[in-house]
C-alpha positions as CSV (number, residue, x, y, z in Angstrom):
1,X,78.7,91.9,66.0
2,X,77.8,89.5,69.1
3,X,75.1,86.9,68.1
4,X,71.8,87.2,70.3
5,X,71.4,84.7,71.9
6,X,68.1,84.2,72.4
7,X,67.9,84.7,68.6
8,X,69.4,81.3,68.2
9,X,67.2,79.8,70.1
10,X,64.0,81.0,68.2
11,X,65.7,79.2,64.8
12,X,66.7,76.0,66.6
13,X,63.3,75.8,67.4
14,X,61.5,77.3,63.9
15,X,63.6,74.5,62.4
16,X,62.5,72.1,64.6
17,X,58.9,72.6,64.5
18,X,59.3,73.0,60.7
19,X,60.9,69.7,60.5
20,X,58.4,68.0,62.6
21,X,55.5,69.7,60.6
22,X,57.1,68.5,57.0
23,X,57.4,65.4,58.6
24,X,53.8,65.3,59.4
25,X,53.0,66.9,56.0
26,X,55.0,63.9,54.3
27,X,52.9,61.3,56.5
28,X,49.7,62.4,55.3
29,X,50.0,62.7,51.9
30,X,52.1,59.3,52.4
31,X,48.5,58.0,53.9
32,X,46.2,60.4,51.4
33,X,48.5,58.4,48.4
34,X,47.8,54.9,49.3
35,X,43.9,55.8,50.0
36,X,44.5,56.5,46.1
37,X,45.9,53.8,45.1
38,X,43.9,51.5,47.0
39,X,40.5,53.1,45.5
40,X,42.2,53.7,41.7
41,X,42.9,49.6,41.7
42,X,39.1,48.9,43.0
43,X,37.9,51.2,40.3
44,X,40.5,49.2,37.9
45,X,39.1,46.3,38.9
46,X,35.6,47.0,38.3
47,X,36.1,48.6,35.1
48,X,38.8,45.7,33.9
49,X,35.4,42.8,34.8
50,X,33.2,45.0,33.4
51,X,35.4,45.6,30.1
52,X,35.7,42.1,30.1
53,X,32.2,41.1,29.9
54,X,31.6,43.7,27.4
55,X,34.3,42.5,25.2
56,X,33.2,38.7,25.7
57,X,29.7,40.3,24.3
58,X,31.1,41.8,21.7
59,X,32.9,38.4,20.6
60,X,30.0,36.2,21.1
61,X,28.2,38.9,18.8
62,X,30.7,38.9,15.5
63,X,30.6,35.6,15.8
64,X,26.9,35.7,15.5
65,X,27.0,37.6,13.1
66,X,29.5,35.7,11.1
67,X,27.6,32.3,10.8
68,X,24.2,34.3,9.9
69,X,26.5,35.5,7.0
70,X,28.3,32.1,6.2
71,X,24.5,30.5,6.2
72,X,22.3,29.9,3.6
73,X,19.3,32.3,3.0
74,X,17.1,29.9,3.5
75,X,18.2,29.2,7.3
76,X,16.5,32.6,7.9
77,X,13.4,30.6,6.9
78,X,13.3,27.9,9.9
79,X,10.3,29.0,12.0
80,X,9.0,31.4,9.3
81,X,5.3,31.8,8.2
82,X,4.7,30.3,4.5
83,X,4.6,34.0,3.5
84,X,8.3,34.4,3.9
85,X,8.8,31.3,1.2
86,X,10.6,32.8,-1.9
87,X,11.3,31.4,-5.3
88,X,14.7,30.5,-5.2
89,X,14.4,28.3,-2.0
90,X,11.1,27.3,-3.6
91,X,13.3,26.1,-6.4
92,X,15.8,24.1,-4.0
93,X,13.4,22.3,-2.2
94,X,11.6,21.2,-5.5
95,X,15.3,19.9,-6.3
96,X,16.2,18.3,-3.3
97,X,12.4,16.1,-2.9
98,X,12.4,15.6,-6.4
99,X,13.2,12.8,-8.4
100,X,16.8,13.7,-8.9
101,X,17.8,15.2,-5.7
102,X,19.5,14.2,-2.8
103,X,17.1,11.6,-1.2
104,X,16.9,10.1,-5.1
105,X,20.8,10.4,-5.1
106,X,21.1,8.4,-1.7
107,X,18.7,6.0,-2.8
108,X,15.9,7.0,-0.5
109,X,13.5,8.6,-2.3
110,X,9.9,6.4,-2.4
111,X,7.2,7.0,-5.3
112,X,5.1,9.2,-3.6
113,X,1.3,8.9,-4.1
114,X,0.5,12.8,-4.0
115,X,3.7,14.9,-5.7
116,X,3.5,18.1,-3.7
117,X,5.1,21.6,-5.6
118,X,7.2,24.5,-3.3
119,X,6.1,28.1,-5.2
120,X,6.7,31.8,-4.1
121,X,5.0,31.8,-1.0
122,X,2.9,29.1,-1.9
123,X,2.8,24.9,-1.6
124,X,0.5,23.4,-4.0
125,X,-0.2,19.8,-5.3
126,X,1.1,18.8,-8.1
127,X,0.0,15.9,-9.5
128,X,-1.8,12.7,-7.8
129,X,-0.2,9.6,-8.9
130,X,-1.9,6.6,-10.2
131,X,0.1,5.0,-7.0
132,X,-3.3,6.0,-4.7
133,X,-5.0,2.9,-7.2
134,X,-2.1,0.5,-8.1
135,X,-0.9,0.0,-4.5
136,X,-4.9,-0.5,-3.2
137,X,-5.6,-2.3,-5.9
138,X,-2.3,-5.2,-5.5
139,X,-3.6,-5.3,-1.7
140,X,-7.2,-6.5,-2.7
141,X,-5.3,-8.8,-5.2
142,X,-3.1,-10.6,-3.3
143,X,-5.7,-11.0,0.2
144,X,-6.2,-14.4,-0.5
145,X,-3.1,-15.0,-0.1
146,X,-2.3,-17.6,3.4
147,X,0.2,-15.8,5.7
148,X,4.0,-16.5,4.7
149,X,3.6,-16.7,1.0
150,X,6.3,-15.7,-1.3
151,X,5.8,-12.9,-3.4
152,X,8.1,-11.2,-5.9
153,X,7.8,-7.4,-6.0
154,X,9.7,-6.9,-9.3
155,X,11.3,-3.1,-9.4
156,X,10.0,-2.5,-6.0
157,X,13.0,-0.4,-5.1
158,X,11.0,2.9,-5.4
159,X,7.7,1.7,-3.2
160,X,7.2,0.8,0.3
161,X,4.4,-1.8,-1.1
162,X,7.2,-4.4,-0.3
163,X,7.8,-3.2,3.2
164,X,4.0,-3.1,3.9
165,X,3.8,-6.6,2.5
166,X,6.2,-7.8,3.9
167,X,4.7,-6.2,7.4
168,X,1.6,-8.2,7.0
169,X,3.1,-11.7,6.5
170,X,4.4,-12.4,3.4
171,X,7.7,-13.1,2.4
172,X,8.7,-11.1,-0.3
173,X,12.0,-10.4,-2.5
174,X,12.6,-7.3,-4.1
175,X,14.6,-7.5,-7.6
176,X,16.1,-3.8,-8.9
177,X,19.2,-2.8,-9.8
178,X,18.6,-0.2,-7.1
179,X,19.2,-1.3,-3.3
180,X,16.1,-1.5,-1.2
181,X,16.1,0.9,1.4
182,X,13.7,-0.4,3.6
183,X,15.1,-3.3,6.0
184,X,12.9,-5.6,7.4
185,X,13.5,-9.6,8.8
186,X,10.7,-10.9,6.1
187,X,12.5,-9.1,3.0
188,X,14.8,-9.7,0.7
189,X,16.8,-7.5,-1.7
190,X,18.3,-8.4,-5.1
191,X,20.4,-5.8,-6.6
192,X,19.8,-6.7,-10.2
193,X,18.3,-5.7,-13.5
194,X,15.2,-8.3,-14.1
195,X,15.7,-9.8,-17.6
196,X,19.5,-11.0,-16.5
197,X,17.8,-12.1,-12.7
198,X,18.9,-16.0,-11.7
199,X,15.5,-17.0,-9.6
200,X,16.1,-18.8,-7.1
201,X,15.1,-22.8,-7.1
202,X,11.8,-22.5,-4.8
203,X,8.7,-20.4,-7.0
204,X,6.4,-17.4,-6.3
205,X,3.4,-17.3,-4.8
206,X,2.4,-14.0,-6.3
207,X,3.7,-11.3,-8.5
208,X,4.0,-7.6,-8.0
209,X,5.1,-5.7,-11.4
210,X,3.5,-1.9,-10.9
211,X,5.1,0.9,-13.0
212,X,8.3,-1.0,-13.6
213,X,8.1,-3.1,-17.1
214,X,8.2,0.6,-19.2
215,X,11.6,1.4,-17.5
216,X,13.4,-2.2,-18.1
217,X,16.2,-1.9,-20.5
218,X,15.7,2.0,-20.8
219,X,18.0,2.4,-18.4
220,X,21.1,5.0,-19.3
221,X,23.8,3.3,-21.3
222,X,22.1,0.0,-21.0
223,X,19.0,0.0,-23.4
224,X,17.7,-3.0,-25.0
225,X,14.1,-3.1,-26.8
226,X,12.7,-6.1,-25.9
227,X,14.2,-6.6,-22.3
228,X,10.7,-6.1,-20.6
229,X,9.6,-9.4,-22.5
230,X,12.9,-10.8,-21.5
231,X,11.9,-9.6,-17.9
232,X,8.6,-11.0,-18.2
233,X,9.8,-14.3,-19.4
234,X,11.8,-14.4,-16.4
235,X,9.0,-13.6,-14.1
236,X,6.7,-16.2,-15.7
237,X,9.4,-19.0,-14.8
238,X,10.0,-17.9,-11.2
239,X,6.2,-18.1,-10.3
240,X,3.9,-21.4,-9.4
241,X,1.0,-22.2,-11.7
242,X,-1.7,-20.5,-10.8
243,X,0.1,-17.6,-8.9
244,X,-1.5,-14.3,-9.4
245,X,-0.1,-11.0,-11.0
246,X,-0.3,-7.8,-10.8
247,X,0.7,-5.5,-12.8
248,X,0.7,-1.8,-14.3
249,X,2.2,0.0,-17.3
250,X,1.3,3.4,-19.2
251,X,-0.8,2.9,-22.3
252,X,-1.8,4.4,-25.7
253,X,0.0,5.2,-29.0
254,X,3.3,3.0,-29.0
255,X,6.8,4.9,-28.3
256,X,9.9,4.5,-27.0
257,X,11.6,7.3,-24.9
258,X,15.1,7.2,-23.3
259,X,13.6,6.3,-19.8
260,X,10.3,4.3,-20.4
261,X,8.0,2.8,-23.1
262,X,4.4,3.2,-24.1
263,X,2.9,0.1,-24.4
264,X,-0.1,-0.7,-27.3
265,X,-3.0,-3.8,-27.3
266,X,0.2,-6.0,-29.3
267,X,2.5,-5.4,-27.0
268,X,0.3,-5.4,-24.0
269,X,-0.9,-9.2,-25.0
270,X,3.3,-9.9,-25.5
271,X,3.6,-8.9,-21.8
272,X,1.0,-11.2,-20.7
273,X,2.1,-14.2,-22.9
274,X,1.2,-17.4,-20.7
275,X,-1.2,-15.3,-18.2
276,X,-4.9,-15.5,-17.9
277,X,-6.4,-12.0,-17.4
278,X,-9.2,-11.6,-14.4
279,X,-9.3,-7.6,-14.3
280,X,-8.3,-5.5,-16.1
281,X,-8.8,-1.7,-15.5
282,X,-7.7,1.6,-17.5
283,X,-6.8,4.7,-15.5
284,X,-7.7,8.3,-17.0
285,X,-6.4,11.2,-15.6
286,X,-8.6,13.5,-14.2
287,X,-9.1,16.9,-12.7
288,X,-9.0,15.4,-9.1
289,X,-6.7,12.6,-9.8
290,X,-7.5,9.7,-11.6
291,X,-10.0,7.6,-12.5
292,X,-10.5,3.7,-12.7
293,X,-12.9,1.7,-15.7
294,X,-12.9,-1.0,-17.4
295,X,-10.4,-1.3,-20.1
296,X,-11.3,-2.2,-23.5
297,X,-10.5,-5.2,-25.3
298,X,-9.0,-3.8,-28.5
299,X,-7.3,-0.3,-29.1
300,X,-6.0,1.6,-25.4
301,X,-6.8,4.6,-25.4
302,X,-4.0,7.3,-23.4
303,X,-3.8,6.8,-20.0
304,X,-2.7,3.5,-17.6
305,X,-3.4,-0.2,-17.5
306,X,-4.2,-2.0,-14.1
307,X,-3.9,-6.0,-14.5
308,X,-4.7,-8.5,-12.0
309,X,-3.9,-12.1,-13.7
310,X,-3.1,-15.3,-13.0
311,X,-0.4,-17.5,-14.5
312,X,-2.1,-20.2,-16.6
């Protein structure tokens, strides 16, 4: 049958505007897919920097979180109220201030004049040393003393009375087997026990011996009875005729511990062989501290003796 035509026509053309209108068809959705993709990698983007700040949070935060766990409980303490204070930290602190902990074990820990107590919730006072009247009472003793005068602060190790004396003139040298911590240009330090101490050639002006004589040759695997006279002999031949003393050691019945001694009339008047007495003053405890009298010339009764001699 004869083709039309004018029917051939008509699909040349059909074809050809259907080409042109694929073609325009595959340009716009060619267009409408990189619109897409340009906003999908904006979103990305945003969501990627926010993720990212989240998950730098989220780091920062387990890390937090790690060290409060790795700390000690008591770290949750700094900036507390008192209230917060429990018994075991109590405990620690008690430890590390106290005569064996970590200050004592790096040789820093001073004799304090008022002992203060960490409780559950609570800081209380202790006890009130008879330091508040021994270290007054060596100041008064040695006044009279003209500026740059040697004194000998024997076991001063523990006490800053060597560092204040030193600060107001003197010249003083510290002998304990324990280093003195306290530097300054008018001090000197000698690391030794005081019955073996070599003096040196030039004498004392003054002596300084205030809750030390007890503990000499007490000491842990080195205890000898009579090293405090031994000490005290020692003492009497490194001071100048006339030089004063001052001293203080815990009184009543006679004993011998592992750390210290308690020293009766006999043994008080061995002490002071070859020293004239001026004062002499017997501490008492008390409910507010201590007390200072007169002490009596025989029997001592419990408590501490405050001397202030001379050497004769």
């Amino acid at each position: 049958m004869p083709v039309n035509p004018l029917r051939r026509v008509r699909k040349r053309v059909s074809r050809s505007l259907l080409r042109e209108e694929l073609d325009r068809q595959h340009d716009l959705l060619e267009e409408d897919l990189g619109t897409l993709r340009q906003r999908l990698a904006a979103e990305w983007a945003d969501r990627s920097g926010s993720l990212g700040s989240e998950l730098a949070y989220v780091h920062a935060e387990l890390e937090r979180l790690e060290g409060v766990m790795l700390r000690p409980p008591w770290a949750n303490l700094i900036g507390g109220p008192l209230q917060k204070l429990d018994a075991y930290t109590a405990a620690f602190l008690n430890y590390a201030t106290g005569e064996y902990g970590y200050a004592a074990q790096a040789g820093l820990r001073l004799s304090p004049d008022v002992e203060i107590v960490h409780g559950d919730g609570a800081v209380s006072i202790a006890a009130v040393t008879p330091r508040v009247i021994d270290v007054p009472f060596a100041i008064r003793a040695l006044a009279g003393l003209p500026a740059g005068a040697a004194i000998l602060d024997a076991g001063g190790s523990g006490s800053a009375l060597a560092h204040s004396l030193a600060g107001l003139g003197y010249q003083v040298t510290v002998v304990d087997p324990v280093p003195y911590p306290l530097p300054h240009p008018r001090l000197t330090a000698s690391a030794a026990r005081l019955e073996a101490w070599a003096p040196p050639d030039e004498a004392f002006d003054a002596i300084v011996a205030l809750a030390v004589l007890e503990h000499v040759g007490r000491e842990e695997f080195h205890e000898q009875d009579d090293a405090d006279l031994e000490g005290m002999a020692v003492v009497r031949g490194a001071a100048k005729a006339g030089a004063p003393l001052v001293l203080s050691v815990p009184v009543g019945a006679p004993a011998t511990a592992w750390s210290h001694r308690v020293y009766d009339r006999e043994r008080v008047d061995a002490l002071l062989a070859g020293w004239q007495v001026d004062e002499a003053l017997l501490l008492t405890p008390a409910e507010h501290g201590w007390d200072a009298a007169p002490a009596p010339a025989g029997h001592l009764p419990p408590g501490r003796l405050l001397v202030r001699a001379h050497l004769a």
